[in-house]
N, C-alpha and C positions, 0 to 999 in steps of 0.2 A: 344242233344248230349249225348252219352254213356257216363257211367262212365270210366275213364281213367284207362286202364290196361297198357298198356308202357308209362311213364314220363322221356323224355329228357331231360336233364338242363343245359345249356351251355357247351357241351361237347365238348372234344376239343381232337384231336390225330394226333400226330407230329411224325415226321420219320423223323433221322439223313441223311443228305442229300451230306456229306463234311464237312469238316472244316469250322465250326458257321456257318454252315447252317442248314434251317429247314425247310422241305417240309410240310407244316403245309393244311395235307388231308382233316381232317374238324377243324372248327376254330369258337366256341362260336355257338354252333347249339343247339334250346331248339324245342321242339316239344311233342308233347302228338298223344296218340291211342286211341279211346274206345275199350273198349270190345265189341266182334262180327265185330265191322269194318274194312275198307281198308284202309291203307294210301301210297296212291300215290307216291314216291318217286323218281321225273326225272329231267335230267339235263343232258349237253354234256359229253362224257367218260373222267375219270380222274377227275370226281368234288367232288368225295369225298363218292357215295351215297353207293359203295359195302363196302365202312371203317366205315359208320356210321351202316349199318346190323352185320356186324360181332364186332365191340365195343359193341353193344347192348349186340349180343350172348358172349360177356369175350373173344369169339378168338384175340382179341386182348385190350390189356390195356390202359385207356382211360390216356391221361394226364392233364382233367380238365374237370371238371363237376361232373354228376354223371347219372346213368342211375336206376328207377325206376319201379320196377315189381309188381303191386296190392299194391303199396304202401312202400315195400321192398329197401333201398337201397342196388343193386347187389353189388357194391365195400364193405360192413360190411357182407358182410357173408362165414361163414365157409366151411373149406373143403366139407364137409359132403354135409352141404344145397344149395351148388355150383352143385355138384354132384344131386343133388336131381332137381334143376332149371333146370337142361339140360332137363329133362321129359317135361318140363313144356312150352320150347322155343328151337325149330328146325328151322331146314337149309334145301331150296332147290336151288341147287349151278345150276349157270350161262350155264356151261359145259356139257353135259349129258355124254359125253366122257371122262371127266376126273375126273368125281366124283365120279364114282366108282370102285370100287378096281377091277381089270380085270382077279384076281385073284382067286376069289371066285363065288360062283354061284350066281345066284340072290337071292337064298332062304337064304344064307350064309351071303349076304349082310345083307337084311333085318331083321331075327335073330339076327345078333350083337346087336344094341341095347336093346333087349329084355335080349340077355346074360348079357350083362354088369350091368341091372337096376336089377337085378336077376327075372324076372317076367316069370310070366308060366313055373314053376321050370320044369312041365313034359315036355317031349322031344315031344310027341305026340301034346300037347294043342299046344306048340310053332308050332307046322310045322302047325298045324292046322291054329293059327294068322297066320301065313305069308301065308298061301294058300287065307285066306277070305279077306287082304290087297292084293295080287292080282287082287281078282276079282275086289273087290271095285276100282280099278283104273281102269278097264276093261282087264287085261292080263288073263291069265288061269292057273289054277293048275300047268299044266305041266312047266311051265314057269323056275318054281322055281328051277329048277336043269341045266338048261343052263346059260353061261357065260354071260358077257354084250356085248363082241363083237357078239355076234350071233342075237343083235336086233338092230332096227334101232333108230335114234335118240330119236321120239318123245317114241317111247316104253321102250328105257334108263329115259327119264325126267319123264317117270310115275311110272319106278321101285325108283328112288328119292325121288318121292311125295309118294310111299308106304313106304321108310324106316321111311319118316318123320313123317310120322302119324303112325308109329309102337307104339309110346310109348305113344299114347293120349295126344298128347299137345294145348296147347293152344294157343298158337301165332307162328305164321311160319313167316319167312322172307324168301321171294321169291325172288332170285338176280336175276334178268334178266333171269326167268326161260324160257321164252320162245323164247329169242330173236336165238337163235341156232338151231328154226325149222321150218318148210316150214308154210307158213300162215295157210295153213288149219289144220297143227295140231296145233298152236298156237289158235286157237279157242275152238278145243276141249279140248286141257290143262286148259283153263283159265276158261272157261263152266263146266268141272269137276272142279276145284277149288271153284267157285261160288256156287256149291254144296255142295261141302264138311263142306263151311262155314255156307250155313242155317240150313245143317242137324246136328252140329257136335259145333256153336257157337264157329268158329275157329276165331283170330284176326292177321292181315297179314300188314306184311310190304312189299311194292311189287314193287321193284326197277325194273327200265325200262327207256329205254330212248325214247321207242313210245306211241307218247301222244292218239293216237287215241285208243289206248288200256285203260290207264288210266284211259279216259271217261268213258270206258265201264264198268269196276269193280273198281274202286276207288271211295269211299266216300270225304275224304281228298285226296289233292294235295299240294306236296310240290314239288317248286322249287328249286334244288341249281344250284349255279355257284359259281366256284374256292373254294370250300369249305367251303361255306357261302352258308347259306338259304337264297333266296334275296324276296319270295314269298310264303305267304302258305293260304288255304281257302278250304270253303266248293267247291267239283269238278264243279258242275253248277256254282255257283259261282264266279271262275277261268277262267275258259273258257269264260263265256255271258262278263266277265268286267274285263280283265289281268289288274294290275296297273304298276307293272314294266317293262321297256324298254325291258330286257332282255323274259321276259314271251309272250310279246306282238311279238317279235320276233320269238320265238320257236314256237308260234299258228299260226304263218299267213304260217309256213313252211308243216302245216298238209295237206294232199291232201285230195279232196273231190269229192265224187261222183259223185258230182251235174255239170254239164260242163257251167252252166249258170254263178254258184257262181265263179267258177274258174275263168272265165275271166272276172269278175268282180271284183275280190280278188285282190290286191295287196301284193305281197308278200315282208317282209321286208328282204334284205342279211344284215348282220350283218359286218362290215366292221373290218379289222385290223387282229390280231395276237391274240391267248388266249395269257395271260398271264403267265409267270412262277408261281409254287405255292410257291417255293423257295423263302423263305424272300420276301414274298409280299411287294412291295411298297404300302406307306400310301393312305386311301381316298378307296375309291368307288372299288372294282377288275374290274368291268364292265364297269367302266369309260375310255377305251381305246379303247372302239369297241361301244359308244352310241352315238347316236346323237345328244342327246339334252342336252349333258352334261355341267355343269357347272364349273366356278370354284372352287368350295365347293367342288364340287367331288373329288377332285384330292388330295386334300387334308384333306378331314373328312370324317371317315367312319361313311355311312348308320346304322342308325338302323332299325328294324322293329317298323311299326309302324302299331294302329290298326286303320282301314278303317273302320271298323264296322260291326257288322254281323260275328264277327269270321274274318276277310278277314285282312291279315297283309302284309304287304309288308316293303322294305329295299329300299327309293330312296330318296334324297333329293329334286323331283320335287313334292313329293306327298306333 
């Protein structure tokens, strides 16, 4: 296992939801990154996974735990070296149509952060970066003076992945970057990505809710459901041997090539209603849609626990 560059620690970010209420997005979540690797990050929409990417990046402010960068507690540091961590941890947003500004050109995108960090003070070296961050994604020179609506989706998510590598960082959080484009360029996105990481020693958090992707570039896998981490392990690991009800459910829903194993597959439907996150009731959140549930469940919250091998899970059958 790499040494750890992001350290999660019970982090925790609540949204005012009404009167004494508390929509509570993620709730005592700890997790760790090495440096160079993937961590996985999947669960049904709404579970908390795009609030735990951007708590990380400070766009929003955690209200318990703390978040960890080479060792750095983010919450103790100053204007200045807040400013200076942004270099160091980007964003490649969900949307390719809403991320960016529709107003400037591509090259204009791009540049911004170069402006801001004050880097490549000359006006030439800069156009120059942002011509050679083109190619590197595969776009062309010319590119750089057309708007965003003048390109199609997957060639927006890669002027994205150029702004984010504009400033040499080192950890990106990927939100659902591909889930907004046609399969086939969702392979190419993630295949350049996979690149950028061996040549560049880049470390990703790469939020998604398709598992079969996961497998493919993720090292770590982590489960949540309702704002709780309920599973996390090495990705082989995950997969050959889910331990909780909720994981073993999400894997039997992956489709497979193979038409033998399909109809041999039994797929598990998850039965009931998600639950509100709103002032969760006490015990288990997944205890109203599992099967094998107990009555501990309903009343004691799960912790994780370790299996062995790195492999932890949150259920009271384990």
């Amino acid at each position: 296992m790499a040494a750890p560059l992001i350290q999660v620690e019970n982090l925790k970010k609540y949204f005012p939801a009404g009167r004494k209420q508390l929509l509570k997005a993620v709730d005592d979540v700890s997790f760790s990154i090495g440096r160079g690797t993937t961590l996985g990050l999947v669960g049904e929409s709404g579970c908390g996974k795009t609030t735990i990417g951007r708590t990380i990046l400070g766009i929003y402010e955690p209200d318990g735990g703390r978040v960890l960068y080479d060792g750095a507690d983010l919450a103790k540091l100053n204007k200045a070296q807040k400013k200076a961590m942004t270099r160091k941890m980007q964003m490649v947003f969900q949307d390719p149509y809403a991320s960016l500004n529709p107003f400037f050109t591509v090259g204009e995108i791009i540049e911004e952060g170069l402006l801001i960090h004050k880097l490549y003070p000359d006006k030439a070296q800069r156009r120059e970066r942002v011509y050679g961050l083109l190619e590197l994604v595969g776009l062309n020179r010319e590119h750089a003076n057309r708007f965003p609506h003048e390109f199609s989706g997957g060639q927006r998510q890669r002027v994205g992945i150029a702004r984010a590598l504009a400033l040499e960082p080192e950890f990106l959080v990927c939100d659902e970057a591909i889930s907004a484009l046609d399969v086939s360029i969702q392979a190419q996105v993630v295949n350049m990505l996979m690149q950028f990481q061996r040549e560049m020693s880049l470390t990703y958090l790469f939020i998604t809710h398709d598992l079969s992707m996961v497998r493919h570039i993720a090292d770590q896998t982590a489960v949540m459901y309702m704002g709780k981490m309920v599973e996390y392990a090495d990705t082989g690991e995950l997969y050959s041997r889910p331990a909780h009800p909720y994981t073993i459910g999400l894997l039997s829903a992956v489709p497979a090539a193979d038409p033998d194993y399909q109809k041999s597959h039994q797929r598990i439907h998850l039965q009931g209603e998600v639950p509100s996150p709103i002032n969760p009731k006490p015990g288990c959140r997944f205890c109203g849609r599992c099967s094998k549930a107990l009555p501990r469940c309903a009343e004691e919250e799960p912790v994780l626990k370790n299996l062995g091998g790195g492999h932890f899970a949150a259920c009271h059958l384990l």
